[in-house]
N, C-alpha and C positions, 0 to 999 in steps of 0.2 A: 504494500500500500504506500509506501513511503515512496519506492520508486514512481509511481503513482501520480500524487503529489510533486515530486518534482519534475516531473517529464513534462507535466501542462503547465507548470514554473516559467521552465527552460524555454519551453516550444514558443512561447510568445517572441521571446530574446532570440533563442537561436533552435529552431527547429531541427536540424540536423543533431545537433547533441543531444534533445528529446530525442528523436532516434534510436542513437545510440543506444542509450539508456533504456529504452524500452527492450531492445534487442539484448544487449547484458545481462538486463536481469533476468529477461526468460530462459537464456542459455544458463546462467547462477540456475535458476531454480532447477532446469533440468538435470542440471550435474549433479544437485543435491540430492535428487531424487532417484540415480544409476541406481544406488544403494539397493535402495528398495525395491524398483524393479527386477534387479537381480536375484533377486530372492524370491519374488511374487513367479518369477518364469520357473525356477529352481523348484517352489512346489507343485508347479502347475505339470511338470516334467515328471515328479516324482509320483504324484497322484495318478498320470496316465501311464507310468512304468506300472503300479499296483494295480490300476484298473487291464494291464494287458492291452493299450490301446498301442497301434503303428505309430512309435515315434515319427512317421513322414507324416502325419496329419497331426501332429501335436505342434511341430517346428514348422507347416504351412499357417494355421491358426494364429502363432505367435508373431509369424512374419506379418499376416495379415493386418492385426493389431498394431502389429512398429508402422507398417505403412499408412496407417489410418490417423495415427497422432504425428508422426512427421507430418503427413500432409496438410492436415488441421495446423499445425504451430508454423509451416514453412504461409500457408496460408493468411493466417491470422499475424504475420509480421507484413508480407507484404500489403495487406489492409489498412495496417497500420500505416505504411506508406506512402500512402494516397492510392495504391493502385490495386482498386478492386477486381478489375478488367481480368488483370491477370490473377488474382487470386482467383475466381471461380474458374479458370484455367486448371490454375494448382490441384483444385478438390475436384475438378471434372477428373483429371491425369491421376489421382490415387483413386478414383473410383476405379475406374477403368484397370489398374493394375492389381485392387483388390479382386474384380472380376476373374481379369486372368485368371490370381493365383487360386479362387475359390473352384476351380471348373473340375481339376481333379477330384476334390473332393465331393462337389455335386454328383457327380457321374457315377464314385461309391455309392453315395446316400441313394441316388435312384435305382441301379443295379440292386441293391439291398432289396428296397422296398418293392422290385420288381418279383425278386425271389422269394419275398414273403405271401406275395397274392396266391392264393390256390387259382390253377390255370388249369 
């Protein structure tokens, strides 16, 4: 919040340094937050090693996920920028690459649900 506070400070005087500062502190918080991520992936791995689940669809899930908040934060800076234009670029382009990577996995999910129907 403080950064906050002083970004719309700064941005009157010099906007480019509001910038900056908007951009700092989300990368700050991001880094702070490795931590925990790395942990939160760690159980989510270890849950689907006990559940007997194909780590290839635990490590597409997770990629999914990284490409859905990059794209979201790669977004929501250039917003901040003035250039919205291109941010719904940004979030059109991680949809689209979460598609991709979900198709393998749709293709299980149907396959599955196809052999479950009595035929």
């Amino acid at each position: 919040m403080i950064a906050t506070f002083l970004a719309l400070i700064v941005k009157e005087q010099k906007p480019n340094f509001a910038f900056l500062l908007i951009v700092f502190t989300g990368a700050a918080i991001f880094l702070f937050l490795v931590d925990q991520i790395y942990q939160i992936i760690a159980m989510i791995q270890k849950l689907a090693a006990n559940a007997r689940v194909n780590v290839v669809y635990v490590e597409t899930i997770l990629k999914i996920i990284g490409i859905a908040y990059i794209a979201e934060f790669a977004a929501q800076i250039t917003k901040d920028a003035g250039q919205g234009a291109i941010a719904s670029k940004i979030e059109l382009g991680g949809k689209i690459l979460i598609l991709a990577m979900a198709i393998p996995i749709l293709t299980v999910m149907i396959e599955t649900i196809i052999r479950l129907i009595p035929g």
